[in-house]
VOLUMDO-489192 format. One line per field, with one value per atom (N, C-alpha, C, O): chain; z, y, x; residue in three letters; atom name; residue number from 1. Coordinates in steps of 0.05 Angstrom, whole numbers. Each point is the difference from the previous one (the first is absolute). Layout:
BEGIN
c [A ...] .
w [Z ...] .
v [Y ...] .
u [X ...] .
r [Ala ...] .
a [CA ...] .
k [NUM ...] .
***
This chain:
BEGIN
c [A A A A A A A A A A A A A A A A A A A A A A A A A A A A A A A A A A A A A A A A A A A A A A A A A A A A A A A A A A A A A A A A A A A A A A A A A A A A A A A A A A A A A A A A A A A A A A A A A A A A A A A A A A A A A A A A A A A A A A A A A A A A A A A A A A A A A A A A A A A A A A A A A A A A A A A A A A A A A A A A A A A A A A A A A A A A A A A A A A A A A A A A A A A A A A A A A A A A A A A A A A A A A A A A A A A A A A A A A A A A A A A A A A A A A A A A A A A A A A A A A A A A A A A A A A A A A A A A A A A A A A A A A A A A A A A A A A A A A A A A A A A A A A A A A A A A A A A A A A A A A A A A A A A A A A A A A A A A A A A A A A A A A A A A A A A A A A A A A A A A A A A A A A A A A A A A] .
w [101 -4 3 -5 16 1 -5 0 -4 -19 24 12 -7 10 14 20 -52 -4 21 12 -13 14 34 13 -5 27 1 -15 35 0 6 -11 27 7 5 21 -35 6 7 1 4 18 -15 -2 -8 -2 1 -18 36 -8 -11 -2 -10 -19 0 -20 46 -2 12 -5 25 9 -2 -10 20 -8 25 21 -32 26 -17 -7 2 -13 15 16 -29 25 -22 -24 36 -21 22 25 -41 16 7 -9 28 11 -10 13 -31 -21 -14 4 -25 -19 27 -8 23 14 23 18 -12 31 -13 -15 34 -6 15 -4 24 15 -11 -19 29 -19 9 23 -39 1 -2 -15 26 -11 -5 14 -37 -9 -6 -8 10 9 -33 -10 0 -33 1 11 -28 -10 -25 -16 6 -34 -7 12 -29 -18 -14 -11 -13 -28 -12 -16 30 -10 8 -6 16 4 25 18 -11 32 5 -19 53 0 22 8 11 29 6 -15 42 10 17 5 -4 9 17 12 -11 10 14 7 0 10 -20 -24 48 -24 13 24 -35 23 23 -3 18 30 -15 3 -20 -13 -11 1 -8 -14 25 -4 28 20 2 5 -8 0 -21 7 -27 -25 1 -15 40 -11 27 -2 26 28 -25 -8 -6 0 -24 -1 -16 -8 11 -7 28 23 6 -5 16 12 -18 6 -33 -23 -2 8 -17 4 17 -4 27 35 -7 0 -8 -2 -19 1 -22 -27 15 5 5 5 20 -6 30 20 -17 12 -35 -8 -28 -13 7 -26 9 -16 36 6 23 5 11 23 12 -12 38 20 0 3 -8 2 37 18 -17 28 3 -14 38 9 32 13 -4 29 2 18 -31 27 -2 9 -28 -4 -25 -19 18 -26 -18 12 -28 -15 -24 -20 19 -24 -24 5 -31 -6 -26 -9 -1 -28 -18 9 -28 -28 3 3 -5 -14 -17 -19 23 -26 -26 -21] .
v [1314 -24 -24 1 -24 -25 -20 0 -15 -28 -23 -13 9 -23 -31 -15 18 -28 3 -18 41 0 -13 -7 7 -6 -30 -9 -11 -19 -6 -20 35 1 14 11 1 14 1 -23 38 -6 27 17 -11 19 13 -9 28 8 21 14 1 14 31 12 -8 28 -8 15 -38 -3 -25 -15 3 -26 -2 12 -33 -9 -18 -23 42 -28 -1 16 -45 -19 1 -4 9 5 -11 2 -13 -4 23 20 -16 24 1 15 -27 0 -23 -22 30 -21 -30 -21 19 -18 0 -9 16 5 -1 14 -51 -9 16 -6 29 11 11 16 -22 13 27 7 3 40 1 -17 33 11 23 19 -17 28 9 -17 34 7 16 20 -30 8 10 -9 36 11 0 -2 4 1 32 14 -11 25 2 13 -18 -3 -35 -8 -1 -26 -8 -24 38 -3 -4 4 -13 -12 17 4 8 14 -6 -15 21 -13 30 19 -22 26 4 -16 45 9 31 16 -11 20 2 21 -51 -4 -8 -1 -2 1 10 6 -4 4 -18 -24 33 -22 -16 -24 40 -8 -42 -20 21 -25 -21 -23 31 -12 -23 -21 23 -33 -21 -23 31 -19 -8 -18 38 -4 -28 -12 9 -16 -22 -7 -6 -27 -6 -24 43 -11 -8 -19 38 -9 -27 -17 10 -26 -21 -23 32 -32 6 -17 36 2 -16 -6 3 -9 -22 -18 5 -25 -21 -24 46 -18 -1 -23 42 0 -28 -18 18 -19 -33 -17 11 -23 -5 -21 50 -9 20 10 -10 13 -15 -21 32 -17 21 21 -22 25 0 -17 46 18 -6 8 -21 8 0 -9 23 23 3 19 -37 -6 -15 7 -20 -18 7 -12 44 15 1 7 -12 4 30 15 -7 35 -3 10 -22 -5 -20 -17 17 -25 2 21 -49 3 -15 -18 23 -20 -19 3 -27 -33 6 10 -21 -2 -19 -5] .
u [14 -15 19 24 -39 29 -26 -25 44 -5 -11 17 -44 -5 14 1 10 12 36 12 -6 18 0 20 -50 8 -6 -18 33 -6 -31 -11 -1 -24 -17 5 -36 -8 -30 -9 -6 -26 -8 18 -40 -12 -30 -15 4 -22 -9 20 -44 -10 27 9 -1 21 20 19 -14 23 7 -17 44 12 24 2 15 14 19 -4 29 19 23 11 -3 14 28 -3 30 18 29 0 25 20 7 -11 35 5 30 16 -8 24 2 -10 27 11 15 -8 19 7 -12 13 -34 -20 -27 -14 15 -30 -24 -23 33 -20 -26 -1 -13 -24 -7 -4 4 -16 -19 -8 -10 -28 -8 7 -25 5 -29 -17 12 -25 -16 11 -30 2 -26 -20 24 -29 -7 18 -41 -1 -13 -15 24 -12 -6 17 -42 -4 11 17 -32 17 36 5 14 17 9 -17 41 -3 29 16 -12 26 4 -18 40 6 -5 2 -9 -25 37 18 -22 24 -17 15 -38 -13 -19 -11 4 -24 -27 -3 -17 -23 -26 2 -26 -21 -6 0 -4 -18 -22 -3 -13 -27 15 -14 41 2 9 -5 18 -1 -15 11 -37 -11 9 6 -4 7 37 9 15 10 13 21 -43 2 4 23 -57 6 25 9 3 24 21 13 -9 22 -3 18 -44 5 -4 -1 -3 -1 35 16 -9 32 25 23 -42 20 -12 17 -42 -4 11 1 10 15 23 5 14 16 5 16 -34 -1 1 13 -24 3 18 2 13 10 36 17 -18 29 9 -11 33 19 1 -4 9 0 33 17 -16 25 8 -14 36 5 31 17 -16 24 8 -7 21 11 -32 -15 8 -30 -29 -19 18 -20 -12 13 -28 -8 -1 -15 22 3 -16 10 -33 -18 6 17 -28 12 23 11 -9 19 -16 -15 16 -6 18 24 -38 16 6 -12 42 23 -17 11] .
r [Unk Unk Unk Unk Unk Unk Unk Unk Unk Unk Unk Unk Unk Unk Unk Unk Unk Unk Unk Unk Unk Unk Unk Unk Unk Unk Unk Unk Unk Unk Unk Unk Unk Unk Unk Unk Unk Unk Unk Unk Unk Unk Unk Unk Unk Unk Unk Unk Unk Unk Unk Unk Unk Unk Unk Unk Unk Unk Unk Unk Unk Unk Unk Unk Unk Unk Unk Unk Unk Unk Unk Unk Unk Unk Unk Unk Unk Unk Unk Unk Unk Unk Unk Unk Unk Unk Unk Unk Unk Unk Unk Unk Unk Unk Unk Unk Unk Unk Unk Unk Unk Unk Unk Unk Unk Unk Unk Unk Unk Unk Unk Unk Unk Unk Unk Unk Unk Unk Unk Unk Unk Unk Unk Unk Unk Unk Unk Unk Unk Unk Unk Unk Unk Unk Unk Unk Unk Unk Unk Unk Unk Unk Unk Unk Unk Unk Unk Unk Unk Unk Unk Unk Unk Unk Unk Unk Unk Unk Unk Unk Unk Unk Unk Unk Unk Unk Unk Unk Unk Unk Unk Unk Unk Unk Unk Unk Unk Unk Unk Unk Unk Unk Unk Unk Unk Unk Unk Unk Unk Unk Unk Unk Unk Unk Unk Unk Unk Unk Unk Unk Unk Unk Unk Unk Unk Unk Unk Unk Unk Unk Unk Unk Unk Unk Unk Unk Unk Unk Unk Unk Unk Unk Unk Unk Unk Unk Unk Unk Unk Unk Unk Unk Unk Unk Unk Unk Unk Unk Unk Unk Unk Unk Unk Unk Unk Unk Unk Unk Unk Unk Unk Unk Unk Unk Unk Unk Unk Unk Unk Unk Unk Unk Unk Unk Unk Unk Unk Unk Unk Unk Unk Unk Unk Unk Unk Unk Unk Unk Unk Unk Unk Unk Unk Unk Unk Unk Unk Unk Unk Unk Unk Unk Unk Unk Unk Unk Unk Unk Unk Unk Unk Unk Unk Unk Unk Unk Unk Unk Unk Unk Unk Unk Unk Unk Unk Unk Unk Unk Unk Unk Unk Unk Unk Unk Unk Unk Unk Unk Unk Unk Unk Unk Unk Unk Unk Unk Unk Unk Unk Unk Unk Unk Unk Unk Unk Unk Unk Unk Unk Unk Unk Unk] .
a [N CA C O N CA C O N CA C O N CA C O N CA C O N CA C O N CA C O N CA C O N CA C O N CA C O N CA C O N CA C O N CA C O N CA C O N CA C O N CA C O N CA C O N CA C O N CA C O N CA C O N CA C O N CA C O N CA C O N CA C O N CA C O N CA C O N CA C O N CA C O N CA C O N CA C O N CA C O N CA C O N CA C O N CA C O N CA C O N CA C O N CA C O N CA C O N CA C O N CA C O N CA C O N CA C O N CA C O N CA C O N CA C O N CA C O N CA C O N CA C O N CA C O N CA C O N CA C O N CA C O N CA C O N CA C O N CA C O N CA C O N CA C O N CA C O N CA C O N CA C O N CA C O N CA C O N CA C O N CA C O N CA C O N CA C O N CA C O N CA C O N CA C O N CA C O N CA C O N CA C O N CA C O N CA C O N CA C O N CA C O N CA C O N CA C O N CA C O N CA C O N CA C O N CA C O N CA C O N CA C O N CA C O N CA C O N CA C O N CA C O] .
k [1 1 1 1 2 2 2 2 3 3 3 3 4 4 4 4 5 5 5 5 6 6 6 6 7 7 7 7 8 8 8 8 9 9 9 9 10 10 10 10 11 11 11 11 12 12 12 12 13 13 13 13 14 14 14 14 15 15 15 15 16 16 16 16 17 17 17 17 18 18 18 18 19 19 19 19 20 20 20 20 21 21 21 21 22 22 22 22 23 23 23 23 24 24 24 24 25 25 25 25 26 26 26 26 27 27 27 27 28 28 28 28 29 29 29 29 30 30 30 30 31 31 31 31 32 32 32 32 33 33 33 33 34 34 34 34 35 35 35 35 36 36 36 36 37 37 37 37 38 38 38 38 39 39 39 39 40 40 40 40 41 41 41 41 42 42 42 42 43 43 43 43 44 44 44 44 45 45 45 45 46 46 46 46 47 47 47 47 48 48 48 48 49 49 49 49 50 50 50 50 51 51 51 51 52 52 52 52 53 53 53 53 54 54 54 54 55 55 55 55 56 56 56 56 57 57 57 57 58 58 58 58 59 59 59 59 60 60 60 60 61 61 61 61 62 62 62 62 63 63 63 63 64 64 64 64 65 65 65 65 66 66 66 66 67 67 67 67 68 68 68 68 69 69 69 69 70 70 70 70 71 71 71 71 72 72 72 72 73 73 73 73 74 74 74 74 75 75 75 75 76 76 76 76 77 77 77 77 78 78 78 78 79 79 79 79 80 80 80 80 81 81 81 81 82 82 82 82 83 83 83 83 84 84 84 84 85 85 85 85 86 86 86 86 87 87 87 87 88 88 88 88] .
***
């Protein structure tokens, strides 16, 4: 089980979720981590999940990329962009 509050950001629907986390203590990169719930509790899905949740778990993705797009800075690397970082 993990703690909500741990990620900087999270999105969730009725079985799955989408949290937004640095990718270290000194790397503003943002991670995403792909979250299921079980009985009330939320865990980072490490096994997959059914197809059946597939629809519910599209529009988190893109409220996800959309927070991201107006509340982060794009990670870039020689000219390219490599997804984004959290503002310091």
């Amino acid at each position: 089980m993990i703690e909500l509050s741990n990620f900087k950001k999270s999105f969730l629907g009725e079985c799955l979720g989408v949290g937004l986390q640095k990718r270290g203590p000194q790397d503003d990169h943002v991670t995403v981590f792909i979250l299921v719930e079980d009985d009330g509790s939320w865990f980072i899905s490490g096994n997959g999940f059914s197809s059946f949740w597939l629809p519910e778990l599209i529009p988190l993705l893109q409220e996800a990329n959309t927070w991201m797009k107006r509340n982060c800075v794009p990670d870039m690397y020689k000219g390219v962009q490599s997804g984004w970082k959290f503002k310091k």
